[in-house]
C-alpha positions as CSV (number, residue, x, y, z in Angstrom):
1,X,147.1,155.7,-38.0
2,X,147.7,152.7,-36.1
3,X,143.8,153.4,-34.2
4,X,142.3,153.7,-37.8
5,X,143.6,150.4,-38.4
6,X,143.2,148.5,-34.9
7,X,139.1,150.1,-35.1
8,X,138.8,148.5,-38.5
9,X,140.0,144.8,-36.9
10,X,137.6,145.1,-34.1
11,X,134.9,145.6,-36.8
12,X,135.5,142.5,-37.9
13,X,134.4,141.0,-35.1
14,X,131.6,143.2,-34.5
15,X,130.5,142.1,-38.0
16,X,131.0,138.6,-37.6
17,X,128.4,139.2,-34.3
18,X,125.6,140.9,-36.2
19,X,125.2,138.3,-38.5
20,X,125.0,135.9,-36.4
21,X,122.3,138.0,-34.6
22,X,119.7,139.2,-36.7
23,X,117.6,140.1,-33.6
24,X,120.1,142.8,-33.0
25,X,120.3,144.3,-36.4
26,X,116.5,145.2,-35.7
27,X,115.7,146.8,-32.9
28,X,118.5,148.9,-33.5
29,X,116.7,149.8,-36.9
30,X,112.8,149.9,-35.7
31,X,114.8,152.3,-32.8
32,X,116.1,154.2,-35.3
33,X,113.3,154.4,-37.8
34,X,111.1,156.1,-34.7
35,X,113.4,158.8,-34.6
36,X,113.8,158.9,-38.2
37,X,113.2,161.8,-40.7
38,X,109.6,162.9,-41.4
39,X,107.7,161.8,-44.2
40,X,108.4,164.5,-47.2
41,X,105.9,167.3,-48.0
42,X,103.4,166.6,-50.7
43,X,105.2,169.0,-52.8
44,X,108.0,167.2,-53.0
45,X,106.0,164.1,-53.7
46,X,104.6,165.6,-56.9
47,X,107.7,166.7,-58.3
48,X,109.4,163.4,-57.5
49,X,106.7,161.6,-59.5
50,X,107.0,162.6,-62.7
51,X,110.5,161.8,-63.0
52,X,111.7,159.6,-65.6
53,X,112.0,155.9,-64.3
54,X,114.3,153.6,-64.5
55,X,115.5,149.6,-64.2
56,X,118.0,148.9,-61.4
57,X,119.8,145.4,-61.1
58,X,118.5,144.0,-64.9
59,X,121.3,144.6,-67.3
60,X,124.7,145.4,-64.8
61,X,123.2,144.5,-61.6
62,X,125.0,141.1,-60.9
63,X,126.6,142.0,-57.5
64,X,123.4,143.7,-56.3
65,X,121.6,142.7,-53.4
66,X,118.8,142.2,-55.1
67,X,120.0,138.8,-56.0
68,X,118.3,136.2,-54.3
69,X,121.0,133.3,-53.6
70,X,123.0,132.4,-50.6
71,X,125.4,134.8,-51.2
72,X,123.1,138.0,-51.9
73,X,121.4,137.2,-48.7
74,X,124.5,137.4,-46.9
75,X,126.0,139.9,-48.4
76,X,122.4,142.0,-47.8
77,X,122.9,141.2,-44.1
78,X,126.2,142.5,-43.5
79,X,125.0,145.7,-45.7
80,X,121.9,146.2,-43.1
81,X,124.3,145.9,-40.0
82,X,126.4,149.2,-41.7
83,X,123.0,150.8,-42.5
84,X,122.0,150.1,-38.8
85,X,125.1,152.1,-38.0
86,X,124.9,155.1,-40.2
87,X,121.1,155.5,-39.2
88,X,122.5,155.8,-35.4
89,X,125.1,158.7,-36.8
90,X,121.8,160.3,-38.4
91,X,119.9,160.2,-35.5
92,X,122.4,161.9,-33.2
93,X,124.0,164.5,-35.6
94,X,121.1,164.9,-38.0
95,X,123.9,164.0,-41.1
96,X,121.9,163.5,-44.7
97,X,124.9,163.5,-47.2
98,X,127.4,161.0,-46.9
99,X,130.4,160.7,-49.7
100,X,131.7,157.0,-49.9
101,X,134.9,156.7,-51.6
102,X,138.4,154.8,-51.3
103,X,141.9,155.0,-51.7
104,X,142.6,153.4,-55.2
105,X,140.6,152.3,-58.1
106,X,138.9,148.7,-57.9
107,X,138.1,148.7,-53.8
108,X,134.3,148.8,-54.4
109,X,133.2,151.8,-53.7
110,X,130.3,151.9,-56.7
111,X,128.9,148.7,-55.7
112,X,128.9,149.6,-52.1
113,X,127.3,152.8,-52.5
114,X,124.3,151.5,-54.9
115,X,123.6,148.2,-52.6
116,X,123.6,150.3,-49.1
117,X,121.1,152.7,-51.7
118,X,119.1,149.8,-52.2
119,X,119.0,149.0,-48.2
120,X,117.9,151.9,-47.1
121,X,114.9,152.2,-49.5
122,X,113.5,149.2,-48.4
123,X,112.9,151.2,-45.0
124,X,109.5,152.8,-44.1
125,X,110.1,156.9,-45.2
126,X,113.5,156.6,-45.8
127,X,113.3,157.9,-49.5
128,X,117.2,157.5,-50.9
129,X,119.2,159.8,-53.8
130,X,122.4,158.2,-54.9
131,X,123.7,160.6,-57.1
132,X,127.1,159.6,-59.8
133,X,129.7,162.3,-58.7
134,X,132.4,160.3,-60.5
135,X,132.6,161.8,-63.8
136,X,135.7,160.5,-65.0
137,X,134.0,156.8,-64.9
138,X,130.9,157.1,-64.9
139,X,130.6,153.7,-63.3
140,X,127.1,154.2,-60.7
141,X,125.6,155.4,-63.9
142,X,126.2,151.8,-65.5
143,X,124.6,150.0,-63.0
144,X,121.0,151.5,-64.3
145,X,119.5,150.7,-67.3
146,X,119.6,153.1,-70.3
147,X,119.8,156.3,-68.0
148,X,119.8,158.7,-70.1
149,X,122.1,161.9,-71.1
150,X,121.1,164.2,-68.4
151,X,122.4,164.4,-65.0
152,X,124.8,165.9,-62.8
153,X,127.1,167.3,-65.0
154,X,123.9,169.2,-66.4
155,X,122.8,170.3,-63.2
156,X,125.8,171.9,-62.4
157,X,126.7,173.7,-65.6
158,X,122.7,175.0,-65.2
159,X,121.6,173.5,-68.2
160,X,119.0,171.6,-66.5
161,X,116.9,171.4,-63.4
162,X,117.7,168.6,-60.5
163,X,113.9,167.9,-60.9
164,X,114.5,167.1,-64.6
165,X,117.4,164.7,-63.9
166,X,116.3,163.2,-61.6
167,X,115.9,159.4,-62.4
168,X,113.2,157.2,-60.3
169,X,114.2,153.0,-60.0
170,X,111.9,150.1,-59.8
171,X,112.9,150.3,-56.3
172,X,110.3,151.8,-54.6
173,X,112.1,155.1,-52.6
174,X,115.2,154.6,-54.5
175,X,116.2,157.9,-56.7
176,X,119.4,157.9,-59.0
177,X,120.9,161.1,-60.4
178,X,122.9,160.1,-63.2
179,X,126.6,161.1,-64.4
180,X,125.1,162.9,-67.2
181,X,126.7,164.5,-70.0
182,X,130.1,166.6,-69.0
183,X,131.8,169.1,-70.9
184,X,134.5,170.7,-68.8
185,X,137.6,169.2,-67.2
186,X,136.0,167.2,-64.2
187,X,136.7,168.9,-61.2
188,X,135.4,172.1,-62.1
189,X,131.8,171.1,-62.1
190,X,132.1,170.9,-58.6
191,X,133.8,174.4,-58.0
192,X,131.8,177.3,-56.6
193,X,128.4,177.5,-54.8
194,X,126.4,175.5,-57.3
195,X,127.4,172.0,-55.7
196,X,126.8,173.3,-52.3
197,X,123.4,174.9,-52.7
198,X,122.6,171.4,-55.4
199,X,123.1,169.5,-52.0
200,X,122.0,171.5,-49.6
201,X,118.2,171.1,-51.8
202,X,118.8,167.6,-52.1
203,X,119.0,167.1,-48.1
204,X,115.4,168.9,-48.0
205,X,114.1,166.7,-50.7
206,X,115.0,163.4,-49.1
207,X,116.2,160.9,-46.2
208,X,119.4,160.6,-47.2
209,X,121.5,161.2,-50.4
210,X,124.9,159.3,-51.5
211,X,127.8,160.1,-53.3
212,X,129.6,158.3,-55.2
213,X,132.9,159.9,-55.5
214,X,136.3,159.5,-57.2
215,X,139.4,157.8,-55.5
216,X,140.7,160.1,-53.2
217,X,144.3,160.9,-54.4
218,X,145.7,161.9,-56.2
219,X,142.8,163.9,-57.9
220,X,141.4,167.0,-56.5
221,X,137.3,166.1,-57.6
222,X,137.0,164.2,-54.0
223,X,138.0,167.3,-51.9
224,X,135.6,169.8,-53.8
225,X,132.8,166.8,-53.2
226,X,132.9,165.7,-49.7
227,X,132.9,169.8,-49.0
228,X,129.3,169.7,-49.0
229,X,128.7,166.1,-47.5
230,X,127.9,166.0,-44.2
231,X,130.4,162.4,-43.4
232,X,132.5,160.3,-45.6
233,X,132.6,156.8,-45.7
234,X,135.9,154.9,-47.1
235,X,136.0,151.7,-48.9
236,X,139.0,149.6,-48.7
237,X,139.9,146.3,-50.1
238,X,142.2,143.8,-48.6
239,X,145.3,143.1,-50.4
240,X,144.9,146.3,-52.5
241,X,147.4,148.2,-52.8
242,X,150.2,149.0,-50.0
243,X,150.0,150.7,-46.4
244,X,152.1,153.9,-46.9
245,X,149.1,154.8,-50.0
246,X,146.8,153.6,-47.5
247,X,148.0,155.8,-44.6
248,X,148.7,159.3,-46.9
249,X,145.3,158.6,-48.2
250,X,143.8,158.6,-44.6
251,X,145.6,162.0,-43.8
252,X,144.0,163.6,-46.2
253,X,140.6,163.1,-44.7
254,X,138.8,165.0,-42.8
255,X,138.7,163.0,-39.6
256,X,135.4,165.1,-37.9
257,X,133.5,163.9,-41.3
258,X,135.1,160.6,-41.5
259,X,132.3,157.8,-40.3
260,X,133.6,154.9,-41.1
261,X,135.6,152.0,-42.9
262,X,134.1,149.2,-45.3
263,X,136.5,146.7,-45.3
264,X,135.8,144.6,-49.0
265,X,137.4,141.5,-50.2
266,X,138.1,139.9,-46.8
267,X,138.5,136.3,-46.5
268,X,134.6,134.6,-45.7
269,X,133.5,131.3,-46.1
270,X,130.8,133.2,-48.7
271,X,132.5,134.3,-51.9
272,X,134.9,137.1,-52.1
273,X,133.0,139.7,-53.2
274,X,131.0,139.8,-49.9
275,X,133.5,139.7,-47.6
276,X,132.3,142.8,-46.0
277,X,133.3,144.3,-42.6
278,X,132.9,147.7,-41.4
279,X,134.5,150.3,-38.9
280,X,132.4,151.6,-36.6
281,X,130.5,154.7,-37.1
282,X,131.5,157.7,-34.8
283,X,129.1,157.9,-31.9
């Protein structure tokens, strides 16, 4: 525990580096866009174009990066140094499914996985899902504008198609599936093959696709999602909650998935909100 913990101080550093050298932050990106996922099949692109669309960052969108002020611009900086990262872990493992979650409620783990979302659309054929697999909250689902009933919950329980819930942005490359509307006790969506073969499409269909998941204890939905995910990613905040939570939490990962820490809230001369470091990603 005490390495999970000493890797996430050196990030900080490592963090502090990258924006300070944009430079950096690129070639390692145009690098990893040349060895990138190819561009999807024209089936795929005729489906995806006749799904419903969407506004992202009008209504709920205050903390996005799509904000264009002195703190947006920072905080969209320290998100492309993580997506330069992740893109490395794709490359050499071939990952498309990453669950981002945390150990308690309020660490940021929404906002995180809609703004590194928005990041990687802005890439050349990198075409994103972030799909709402919180259904006790619902909270990715609120960051779009009037989404809609269908989603998820829907897919799973078979009463729709994925193509039919599927929910295109103003974001060019940037595809939201939506909570939708659930009627059985949440975990048990996520039980059986369904969610397994709903992912295993999705990773076909495009670049990348993430999860936003529920807090990690002490409900069992997490462990039936990041089954199918290819790595997690956990968000923690800095003076939330205690070390011992903390530490149990971190033992019930599974470490060979485990890519990486988002440190939130850390003191920065920006404001709070994007204080941002990150752990490396497993090499």
């Amino acid at each position: 525990m005490s390495k999970f913990f000493n890797e996430t101080q050196k990030a900080n550093q490592w963090a502090q580096q990258k924006l300070a050298n944009k430079g950096l932050d690129v070639r390692g990106m145009v690098e990893s866009i040349k060895q990138g996922p190819a561009t999807e099949s024209p089936v795929t692109d005729a489906r995806l174009s006749q799904c419903r669309q969407v506004q992202v960052g009008d209504g709920n969108g205050a903390r996005l990066v799509l904000r264009q002020d002195d703190s947006s611009r920072a905080a969209l900086e320290a998100y492309r140094g993580l997506r330069t990262k992740l893109m490395r872990a794709q490359t050499k493992t071939g990952l498309k499914s990453i669950a981002i979650t945390s150990s308690l409620p309020g660490e940021g783990k929404t906002l995180t996985t809609m703004n590194l979302g928005l990041c990687y659309a802005q890439l050349p054929q990198q075409r994103v899902l972030i799909i709402d697999g919180d259904l006790r909250t619902y909270g990715l689902t609120a960051l779009i504008d009037h989404p809609g009933t269908t989603g998820l919950a829907d897919v799973l329980a078979g009463t729709v198609t994925p193509d039919e819930a599927f929910v295109a942005t103003n974001q060019k490359n940037l595809f939201v599936l939506p909570a939708g509307t659930v009627s059985s006790p949440p975990p048990e969506p996520f039980t059986g093959p369904r969610w397994q073969e709903f992912i295993a499409r999705c990773s076909e269909m495009f670049s990348l696709v993430l999860i936003d998941t529920p807090p990690i204890l002490p409900l069992a939905d997490f462990e039936l999602i990041s089954a199918a995910c290819d790595g997690v990613v956990m968000v923690v905040r800095a003076r939330h909650g205690d070390r011992e939570f903390l530490q149990k939490t971190a033992s019930a990962l599974d470490r060979k998935k485990l890519l990486g820490v988002v440190l939130n809230g850390s003191d920065t001369n920006e404001k709070q909100y994007y204080g941002y470091k990150y752990a490396d990603a497993k090499q």
